[in-house]
RODO-2510 file (C-alpha; in nm, 4 decimals, decimal comma):
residues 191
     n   res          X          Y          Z
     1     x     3,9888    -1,6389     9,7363
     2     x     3,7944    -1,3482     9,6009
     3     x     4,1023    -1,1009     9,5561
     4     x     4,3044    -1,4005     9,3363
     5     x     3,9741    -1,4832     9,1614
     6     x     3,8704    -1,1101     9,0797
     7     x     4,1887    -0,9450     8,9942
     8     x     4,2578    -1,2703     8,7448
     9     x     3,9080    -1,1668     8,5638
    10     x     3,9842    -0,8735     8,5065
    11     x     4,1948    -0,9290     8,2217
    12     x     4,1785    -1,2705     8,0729
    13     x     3,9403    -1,4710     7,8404
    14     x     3,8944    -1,7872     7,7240
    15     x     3,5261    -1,6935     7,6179
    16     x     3,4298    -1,6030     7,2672
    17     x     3,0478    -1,5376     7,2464
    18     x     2,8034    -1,2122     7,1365
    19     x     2,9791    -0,9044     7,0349
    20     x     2,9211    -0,5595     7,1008
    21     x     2,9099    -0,2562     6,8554
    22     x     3,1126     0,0888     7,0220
    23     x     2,8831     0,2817     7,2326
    24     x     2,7399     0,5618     7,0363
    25     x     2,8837     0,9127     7,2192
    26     x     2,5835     1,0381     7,4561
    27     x     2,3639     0,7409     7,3883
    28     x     2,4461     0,5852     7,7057
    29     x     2,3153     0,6346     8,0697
    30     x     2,7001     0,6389     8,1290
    31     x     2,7520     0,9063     7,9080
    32     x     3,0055     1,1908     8,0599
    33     x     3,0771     0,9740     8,3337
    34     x     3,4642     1,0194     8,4748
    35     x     3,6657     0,7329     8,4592
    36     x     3,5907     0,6795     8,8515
    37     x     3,2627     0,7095     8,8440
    38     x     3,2752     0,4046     8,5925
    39     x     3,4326     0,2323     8,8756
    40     x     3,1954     0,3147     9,1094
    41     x     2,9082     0,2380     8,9416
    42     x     3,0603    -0,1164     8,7909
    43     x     3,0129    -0,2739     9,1548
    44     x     2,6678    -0,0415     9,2117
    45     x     2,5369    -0,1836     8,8848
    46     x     2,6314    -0,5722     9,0004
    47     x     2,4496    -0,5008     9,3503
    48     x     2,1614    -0,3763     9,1916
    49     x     2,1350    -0,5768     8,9368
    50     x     2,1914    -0,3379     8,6240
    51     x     2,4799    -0,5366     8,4888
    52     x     2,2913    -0,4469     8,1274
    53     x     2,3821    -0,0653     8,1617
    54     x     2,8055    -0,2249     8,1851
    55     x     2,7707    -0,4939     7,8548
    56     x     2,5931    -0,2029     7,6810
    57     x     2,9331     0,0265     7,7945
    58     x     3,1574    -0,2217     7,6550
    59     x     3,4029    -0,1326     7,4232
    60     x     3,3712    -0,3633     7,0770
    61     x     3,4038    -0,6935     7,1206
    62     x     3,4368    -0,7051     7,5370
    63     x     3,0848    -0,7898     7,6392
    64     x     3,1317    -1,1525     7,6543
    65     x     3,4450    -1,1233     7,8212
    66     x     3,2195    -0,9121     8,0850
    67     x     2,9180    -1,1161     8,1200
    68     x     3,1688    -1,4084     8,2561
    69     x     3,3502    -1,2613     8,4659
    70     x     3,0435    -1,0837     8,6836
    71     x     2,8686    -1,4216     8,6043
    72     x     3,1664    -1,5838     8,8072
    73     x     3,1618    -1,3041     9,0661
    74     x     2,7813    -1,2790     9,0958
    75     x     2,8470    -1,6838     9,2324
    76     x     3,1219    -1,6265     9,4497
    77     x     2,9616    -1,3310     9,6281
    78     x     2,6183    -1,5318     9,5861
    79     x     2,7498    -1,8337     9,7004
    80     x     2,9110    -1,6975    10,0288
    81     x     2,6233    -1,4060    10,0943
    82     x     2,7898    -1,0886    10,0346
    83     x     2,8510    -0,7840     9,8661
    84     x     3,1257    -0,5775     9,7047
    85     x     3,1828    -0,2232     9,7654
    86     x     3,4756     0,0101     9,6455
    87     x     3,6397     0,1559     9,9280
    88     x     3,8929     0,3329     9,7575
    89     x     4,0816     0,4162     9,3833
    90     x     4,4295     0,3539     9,5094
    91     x     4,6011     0,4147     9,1519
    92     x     4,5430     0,4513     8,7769
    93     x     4,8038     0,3823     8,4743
    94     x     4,7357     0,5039     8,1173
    95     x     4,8617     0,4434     7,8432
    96     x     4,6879     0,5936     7,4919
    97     x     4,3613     0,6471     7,5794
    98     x     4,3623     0,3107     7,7929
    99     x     4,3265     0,3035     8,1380
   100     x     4,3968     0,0605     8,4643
   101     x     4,2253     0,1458     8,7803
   102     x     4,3902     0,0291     9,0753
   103     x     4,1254    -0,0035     9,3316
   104     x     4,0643    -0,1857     9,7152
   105     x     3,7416    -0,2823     9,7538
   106     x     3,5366    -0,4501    10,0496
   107     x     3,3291    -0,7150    10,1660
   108     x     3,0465    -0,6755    10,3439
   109     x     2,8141    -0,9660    10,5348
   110     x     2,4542    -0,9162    10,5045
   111     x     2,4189    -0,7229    10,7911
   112     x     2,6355    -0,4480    10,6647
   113     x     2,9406    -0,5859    10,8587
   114     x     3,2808    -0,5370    10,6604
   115     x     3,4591    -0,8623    10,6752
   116     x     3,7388    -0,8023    10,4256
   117     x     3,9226    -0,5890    10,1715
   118     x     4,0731    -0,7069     9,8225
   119     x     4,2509    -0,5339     9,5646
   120     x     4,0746    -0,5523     9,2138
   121     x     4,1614    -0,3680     8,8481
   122     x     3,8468    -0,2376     8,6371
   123     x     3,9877    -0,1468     8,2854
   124     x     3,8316     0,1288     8,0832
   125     x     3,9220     0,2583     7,7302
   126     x     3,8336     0,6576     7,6105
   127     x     3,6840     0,6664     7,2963
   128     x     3,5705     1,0037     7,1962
   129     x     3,5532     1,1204     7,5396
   130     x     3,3168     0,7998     7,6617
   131     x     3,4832     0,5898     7,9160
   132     x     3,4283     0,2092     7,8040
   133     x     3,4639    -0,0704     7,9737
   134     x     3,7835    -0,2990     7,8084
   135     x     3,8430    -0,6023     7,9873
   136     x     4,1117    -0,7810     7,8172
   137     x     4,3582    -0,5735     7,6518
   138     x     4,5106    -0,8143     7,4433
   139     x     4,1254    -0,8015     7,2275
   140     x     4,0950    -0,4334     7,1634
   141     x     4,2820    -0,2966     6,8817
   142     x     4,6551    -0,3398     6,8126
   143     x     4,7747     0,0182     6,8674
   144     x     4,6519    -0,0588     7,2471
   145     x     4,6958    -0,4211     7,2674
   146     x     5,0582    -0,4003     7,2237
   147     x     5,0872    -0,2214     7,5458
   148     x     4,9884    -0,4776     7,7828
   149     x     5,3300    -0,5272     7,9005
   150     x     5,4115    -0,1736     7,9573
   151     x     5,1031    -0,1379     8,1475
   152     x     5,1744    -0,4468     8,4151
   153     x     5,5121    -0,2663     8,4438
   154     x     5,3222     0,0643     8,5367
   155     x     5,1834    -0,1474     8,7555
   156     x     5,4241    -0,3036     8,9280
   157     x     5,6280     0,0139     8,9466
   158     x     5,3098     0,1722     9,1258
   159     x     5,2718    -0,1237     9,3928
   160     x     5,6625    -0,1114     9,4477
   161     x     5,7658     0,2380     9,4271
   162     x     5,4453     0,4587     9,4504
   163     x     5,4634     0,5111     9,9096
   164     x     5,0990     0,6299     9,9257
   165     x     4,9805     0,3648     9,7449
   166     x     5,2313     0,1019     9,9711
   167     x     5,0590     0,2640    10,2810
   168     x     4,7268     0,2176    10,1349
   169     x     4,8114    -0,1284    10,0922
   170     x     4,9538    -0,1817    10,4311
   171     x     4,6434    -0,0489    10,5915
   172     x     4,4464    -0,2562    10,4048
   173     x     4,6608    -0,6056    10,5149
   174     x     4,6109    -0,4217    10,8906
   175     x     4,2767    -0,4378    10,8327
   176     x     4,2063    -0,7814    10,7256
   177     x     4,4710    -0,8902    11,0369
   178     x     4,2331    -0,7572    11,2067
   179     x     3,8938    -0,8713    11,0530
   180     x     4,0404    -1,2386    10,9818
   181     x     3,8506    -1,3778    11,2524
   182     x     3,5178    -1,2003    11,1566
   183     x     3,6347    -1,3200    10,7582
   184     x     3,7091    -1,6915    10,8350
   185     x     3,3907    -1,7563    11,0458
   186     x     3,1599    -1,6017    10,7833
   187     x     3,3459    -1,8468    10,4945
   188     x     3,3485    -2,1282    10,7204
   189     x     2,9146    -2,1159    10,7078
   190     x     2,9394    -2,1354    10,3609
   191     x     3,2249    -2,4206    10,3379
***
């Protein structure tokens, strides 16, 4: 459920709502963060409750976009008790100064228990050497936006063809064989 539900947020809309001015270049707690450290501290900020610090990262015009889908994940990991942690940046494609991180993340019970991994995306766009966070690509401007398909290609090629991100995968699906029973009791409490 979660790895269907999260990967789909990360790149589609339906909302229209407040929009967000470019972050102003070292005016941001985020400022000279790495591309992966923006991934890091996406899931940090939604534990802790600093999901401010992302909308005010947002690239023009994403912010409501963002706000939904952590208000839709903040329920489903609400709803069922647990948390989200990345466990590892399998894979990145850029194209322009857009980038897709590829990333398995995991599950954890409220007594620190990991019950499950899941793949998710977290998009991020460079502007004047400030990662931003872009969630759907077909709203930020057209000299990016047109690249969408070229990008799910790069992404596909990287599942398919990449063999350290294949293995990566495969350990992951050994790793939830072996944690389904652990997974399915924990969902059934909250069923």
């Amino acid at each position: 459920m979660f790895s269907i539900m999260f990967v789909v947020i990360a790149g589609c809309s339906n909302n229209e709502g407040k929009e967000k001015t470019n972050v102003e270049k070292n005016d941001s707690v985020l400022a000279g963060y790495t591309d992966e450290e923006m991934v890091y501290f996406f899931f940090d900020a939604i534990k802790n409750g600093e999901e401010e610090t992302i909308y005010d990262n947002a690239f023009e015009g994403q912010q409501a976009i963002l706000e939904s889908a952590i208000d839709q994940l903040k329920i489903q990991m609400e709803s069922t008790d647990i948390s989200i942690e990345v466990e590892k940046i399998i894979g990145k494609v850029t194209v322009e100064n857009y980038s897709l991180m590829l990333l398995i993340n995991k599950l954890i019970d409220k007594d620190g228990n990991t019950i499950n991994y899941i793949t998710a995306q977290i998009p991020l766009l460079d502007v004047d050497g400030q990662y931003q966070y872009a969630w759907d690509i077909k709203k930020l401007p057209d000299e990016i936006a047109k690249h969408d398909e070229e990008v799910q290609k790069q992404v596909q090629d990287l599942l398919e063809k990449d063999e350290k991100v294949q293995e990566t995968i495969k350990w992951m699906n050994d790793q939830n064989f072996a944690l389904k029973d652990a997974y399915n009791e924990h969902m059934e409490k909250y069923q």
